[in-house]
C-alpha positions, 0 to 999 in steps of 0.5 A: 540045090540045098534044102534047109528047113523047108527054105530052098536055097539055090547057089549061083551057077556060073553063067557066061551067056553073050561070052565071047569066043574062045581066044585071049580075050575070050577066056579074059572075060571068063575069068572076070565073070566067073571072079564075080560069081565067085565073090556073089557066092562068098556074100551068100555063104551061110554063117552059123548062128550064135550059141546066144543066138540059138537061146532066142529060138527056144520057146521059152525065150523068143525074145525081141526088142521094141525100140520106140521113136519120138519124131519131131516133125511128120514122118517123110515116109519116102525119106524113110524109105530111101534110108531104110534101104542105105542102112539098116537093110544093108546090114548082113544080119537085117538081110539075112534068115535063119535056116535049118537044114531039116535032112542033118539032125545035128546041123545048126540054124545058120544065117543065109542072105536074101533079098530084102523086100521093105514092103513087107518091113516097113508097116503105116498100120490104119487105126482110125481117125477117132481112137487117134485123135481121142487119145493119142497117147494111149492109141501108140500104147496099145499099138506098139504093146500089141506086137508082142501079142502072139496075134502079132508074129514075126514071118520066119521066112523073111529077116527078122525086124520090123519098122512100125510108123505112126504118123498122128501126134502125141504130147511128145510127139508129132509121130511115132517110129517102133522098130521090133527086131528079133533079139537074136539079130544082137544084144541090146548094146549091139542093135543101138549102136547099129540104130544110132549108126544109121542117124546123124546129127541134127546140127551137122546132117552129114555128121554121125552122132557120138555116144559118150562112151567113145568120147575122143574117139578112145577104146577103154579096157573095161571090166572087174580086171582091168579096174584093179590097180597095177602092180606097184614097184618092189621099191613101194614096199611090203604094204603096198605089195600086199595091198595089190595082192589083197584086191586080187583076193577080194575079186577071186573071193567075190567071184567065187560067191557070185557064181555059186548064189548064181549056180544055185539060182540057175539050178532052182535051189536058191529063188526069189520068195513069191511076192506082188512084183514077180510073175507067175510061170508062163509069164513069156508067153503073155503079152506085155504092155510098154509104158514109158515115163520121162526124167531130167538128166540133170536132176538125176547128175545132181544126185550124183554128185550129191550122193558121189556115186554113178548115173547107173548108181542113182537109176538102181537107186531110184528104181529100188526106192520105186519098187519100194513104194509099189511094194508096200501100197499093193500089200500094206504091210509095214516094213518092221524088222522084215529084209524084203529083197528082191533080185534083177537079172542083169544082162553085161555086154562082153564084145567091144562095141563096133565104133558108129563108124565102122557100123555105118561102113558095114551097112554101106558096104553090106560086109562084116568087114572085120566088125565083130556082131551077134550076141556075146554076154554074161548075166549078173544078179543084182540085188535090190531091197526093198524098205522105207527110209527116211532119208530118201537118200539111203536109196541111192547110197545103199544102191551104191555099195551094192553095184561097187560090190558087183564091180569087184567080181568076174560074174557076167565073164563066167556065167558067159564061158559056163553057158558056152561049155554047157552048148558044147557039152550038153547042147543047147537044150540043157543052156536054155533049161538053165537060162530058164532057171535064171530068169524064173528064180529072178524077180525083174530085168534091169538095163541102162543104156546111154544115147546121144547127148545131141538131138539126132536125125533117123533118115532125116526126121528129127528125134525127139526120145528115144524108149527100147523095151523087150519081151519074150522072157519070163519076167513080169517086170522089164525095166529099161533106162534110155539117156538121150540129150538131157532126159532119160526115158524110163521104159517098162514092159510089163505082165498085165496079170501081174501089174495091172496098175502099169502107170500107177508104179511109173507115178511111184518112180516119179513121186520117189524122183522127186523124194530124192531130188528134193533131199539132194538139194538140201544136202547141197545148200547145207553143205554150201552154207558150212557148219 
């Protein structure tokens, strides 16, 4: 019997009751009985947590994500229920505890497999008739912000998540579904997928939804290495040899910019200067208040090609812009000849994320089978500047040169192999100690994050939007954007000792929106209408 961190965990012993005599047959039976033992045994072998993984046990970021689901029709809690324990609690690590065996000073957490009880998972929380129906809109909000208050843990003892229902009606909604899972569970890339794996398409139940990253079933190559040009034949010339060569050097010099701004950032020489929009230290140990806001896809397509840039270049874009407006209201100043800059921590996925179809395999047949999970990335500094501009414009295009620079470096790559030398070398102490230094020398988080373009069903409820969050970190200001069908949802997880006007700066994205919209669609008609 072992004894990992007060968890007693006890190994399948080999029973062979009712066995038949010795003999042929007898011995037969054995062998089969002791194959089963032997293969249970295997499912129950720990795996070791990883490094990334052990980050989100330090104090100073026992991070969790908070995914919120519209639904489209009252929630059919048995139908829930029944595709809760097909899915998700099928899953190896939504199964399984992180132990430590207290006895070894050097032995790591490890993940151990257990029995899942949805009792304890799946909360219907009772807040009463009147706080629902008075307004509903701000009940879900402070439900749904009141899980990361420190009133609200999570039980160490059993697998890491939560499904939290909801079951009264918003303006958005007929209820509400907010799933909280510890984040080192997976990245945010990770535990999407995984989520969208456990739905199916609306117009075809039987049918997994695709994500439009896997359009045609293809896995593209991705990153600053791949982006560059292949190698022209000798027969191209000197000048278009000396060209490809040239990219090479621009990536190796970006590179090398960007992971020395980020060592300095890390080791608190190089920090962002205070102002209204950066929270003081402790900010990962507040609670957070989630608000979200909803946008046209379409809207924000037409900037795109207006402008000529990216979805992702118009969100930085806008949420600068945003920023912008908050900033300069909240202190009044006048912008003048100031170079007002603030930068956001940027988490980049590094694993090929497992097709929708090999996730829901492993969570029907409850084994890794090959597929590759945890937490494996790098971060990435990105910069946003504050400013007023006449043309609303200028947002976007300036947002785009900067995120096309970004593209043009081996940042996230090396901050990740940096971390993982540091776990190895210094131990996961001195990692965290320089996370830390990161995250408090930034100024706010930023992700984007695309969903399915078709309506989907979450164990057969119909979804209506789709809004993930976190906190735990020591940023005041987390900014997350969900597409799903033909909106995207802005979600920011917000320090309210720092932003106590948490829906005054969502009115700052819509107005600057709008600002944006409007000057897009004048540069369109002059353009149809020619000189």
């Amino acid at each position: 019997m072992d004894h990992l961190g007060g968890i007693r965990l006890r190994r399948p012993v080999l029973s062979i009751d009712n066995a038949e005599p010795a003999g042929e047959t007898g011995m037969s039976e054995t062998k089969k009985k002791a194959a089963a033992v032997a293969e249970e045994e295997e499912e129950l072998l720990e795996e070791p947590v990883s490094p990334a993984g052990r980050l989100f046990r330090e104090p100073h970021f026992s991070c969790y994500i908070v995914c919120t689901l519209g639904v489209a029709e009252p929630v059919d809690l048995p139908a829930v229920r029944a595709g809760i324990e097909a899915t998700l609690a099928r899953h190896p690590r939504f199964c399984s505890i992180q132990v430590l065996d207290e006895l070894d000073k050097s032995a790591k957490p490890m993940w151990v497999r257990t029995k899942v009880n949805l009792d304890d998972h799946i909360i219907v929380p009772d807040l009463g008739p009147t706080d629902t129906s008075a307004d509903p809109e701000k009940a879900v909000e402070d439900y749904v912000s009141s899980l990361s208050t420190p009133s609200m843990p999570m039980d160490r003892s059993r697998p890491l998540w939560e499904l939290h229902v909801l079951g009264f009606p918003t303006a958005e909604a007929a209820a509400t579904v907010a799933l909280r899972m510890h984040h080192s569970l997976g990245d945010g890339v990770s535990l999407l997928s995984l989520l969208i794996a456990c739905t199916r398409r609306a117009d075809d139940p039987d049918a997994i939804p695709a994500l439009p990253s896997s359009a045609a079933g293809r896995r593209r190559r991705e990153g600053p290495l791949h982006a560059l040009p292949p190698r022209p034949p000798l027969a191209a010339g000197a000048l278009a040899l000396a060209a490809w060569a040239l990219s090479y050097l621009v990536l190796a010099w970006h590179t090398v910019v960007d992971v020395v701004c980020f060592t300095l950032t890390a080791a608190s020489l190089m920090g962002d200067a205070r102002t209204v929009l950066k929270g003081d230290e402790g900010a990962e140990f507040r609670p957070r208040r989630f608000v979200n806001r909803t946008i046209s896809l379409d809207d924000v397509k037409n900037i795109k090609n207006a402008v000529g840039c990216t979805v992702n270049d118009v969100l930085v874009g806008l949420s600068s812009a945003a920023l912008s407006r908050y900033y300069f209201r909240r202190t009044g100043e006048s912008e003048g000849k100031k170079n007002i800059k603030v930068r956001t921590a940027l988490m980049v996925n590094l694993r090929p994320t497992p097709g929708l179809h090999e996730l829901a395999k492993m969570m029907e047949s409850g084994k890794n089978n090959g597929v590759k999970w945890g937490n494996r990335f790098g971060y990435m500094i990105l910069p946003f500047h504050l400013a007023k501009h006449d043309d609303p414009l200028e947002y976007v295009r300036k947002a785009t040169k900067v995120t096309r620079r970004k593209k043009s470096s081996m940042e996230a790559i090396f901050t990740y192999w940096s971390a993982d030398m540091v776990v190895k070398l210094f131990g996961i102490k001195a990692a965290a100690s320089l996370c830390y230094g990161m995250f408090s020398n930034t100024t706010l988080s930023f992700s984007n994050l695309a969903g399915p373009s078709e309506q989907i069903l979450f164990c057969g409820n119909p979804i209506v939007y789709i809004s993930p969050t976190s906190y735990g970190h020591p940023h005041a200001l987390t900014m997350h954007w969900q597409s799903y069908m033909n909106t995207i949802k802005l979600a920011l997880a917000v320090d309210e000792t720092q932003f106590p006007d948490a829906h005054e700066l969502l009115d700052d994205f819509t107005e600057s929106m709008r600002l944006i919209r409007e000057a897009a669609s004048r540069g369109t008609d002059k353009a149809q209408d020619g000189p």
